[in-house]
N, C-alpha and C positions, 0 to 999 in steps of 0.2 A: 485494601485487598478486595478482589472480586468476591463478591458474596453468591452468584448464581451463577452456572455453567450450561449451556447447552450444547449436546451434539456435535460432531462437524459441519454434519449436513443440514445444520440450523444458521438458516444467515443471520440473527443473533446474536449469534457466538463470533461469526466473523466481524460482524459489526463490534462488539462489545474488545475483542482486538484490535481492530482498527483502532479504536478508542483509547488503548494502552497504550498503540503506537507513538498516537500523537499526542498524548498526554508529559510523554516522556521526551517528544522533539520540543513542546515547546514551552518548556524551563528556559527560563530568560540564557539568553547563552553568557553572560554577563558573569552571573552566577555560578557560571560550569568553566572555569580559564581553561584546565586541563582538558576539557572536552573538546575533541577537533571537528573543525566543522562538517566535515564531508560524514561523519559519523551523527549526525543529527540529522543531515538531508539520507541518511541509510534507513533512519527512524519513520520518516517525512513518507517515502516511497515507501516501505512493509506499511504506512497506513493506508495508504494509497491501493496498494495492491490487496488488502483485506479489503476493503470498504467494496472494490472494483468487482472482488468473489465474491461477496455478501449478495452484492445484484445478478451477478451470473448465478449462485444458488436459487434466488427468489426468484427467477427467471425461468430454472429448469433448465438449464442453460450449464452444461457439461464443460470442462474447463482443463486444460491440459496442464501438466508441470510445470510450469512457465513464469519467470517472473520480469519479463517483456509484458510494459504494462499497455503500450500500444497493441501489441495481440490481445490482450485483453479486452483493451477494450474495443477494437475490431467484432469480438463478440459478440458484445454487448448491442452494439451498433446493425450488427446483423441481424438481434433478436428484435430491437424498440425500431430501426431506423434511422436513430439520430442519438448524439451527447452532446452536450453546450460545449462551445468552443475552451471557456473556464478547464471545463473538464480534460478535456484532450490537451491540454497544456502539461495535465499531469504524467503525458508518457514522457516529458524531458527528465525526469525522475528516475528513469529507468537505469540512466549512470550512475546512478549508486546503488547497484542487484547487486546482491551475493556476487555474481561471479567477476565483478569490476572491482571489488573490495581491495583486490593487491595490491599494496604499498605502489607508485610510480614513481619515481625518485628521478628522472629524466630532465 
C-alpha cells in the first residue's frame, strides 16, 4: 500500500500513480487468464497519461481534461521544444481512453 500521499498539484503524486498504473499492467499476463488484454494496455495508457501530467505539472504547464495523450503531449512539446520519438509512440495508447472502453463486438 502507498505509505505517502501528496497534493494533486504535486507531480509526485502523479508520478507515484503512474507508478500503480503500471505496476498493475505489468503482472505477467500469463498469470491473469481471465484478464483481457485491451484491459491491461487501459492500465499501460492511465500510466502513460499520469506520468505525461506529472511533467505538464513540473512544467507549470496547465493541462486541460483530456485523455488524448497526443495533446498532451503536444504541450509538453510546446513547453521543452522536443520529446523522443520512444515517447511520442506513447500516444498509440490513446485507443485504450475511457471513452473507447465500449465492448466492440463488430
Amino acid at each position: 500500500m502507498v505509505s505517502e500521499r501528496f497534493p494533486p498539484d504535486d507531480p509526485r503524486e502523479w508520478i507515484k500513480r503512474a507508478k500503480s498504473s503500471l505496476v498493475k499492467a505489468k503482472i505477467p499476463f500469463k498469470k491473469m487468464p481471465e484478464v483481457y488484454l485491451e484491459d491491461l494496455c487501459f492500465d499501460l495508457r492511465q500510466a502513460a497519461e499520469k506520468a505525461i501530467k506529472a511533467v505538464l505539472i513540473h512544467l507549470n504547464v496547465r493541462f486541460p481534461y483530456v485523455h488524448d495523450l497526443a495533446k498532451l503531449l503536444a504541450l509538453v512539446v510546446k513547453k521543452t521544444g522536443n520529446v523522443s520519438d520512444s515517447i511520442r509512440r506513447a500516444a498509440k495508447l490513446s485507443d485504450y481512453a475511457v471513452e473507447y472502453r465500449q465492448w466492440n463486438y463488430s
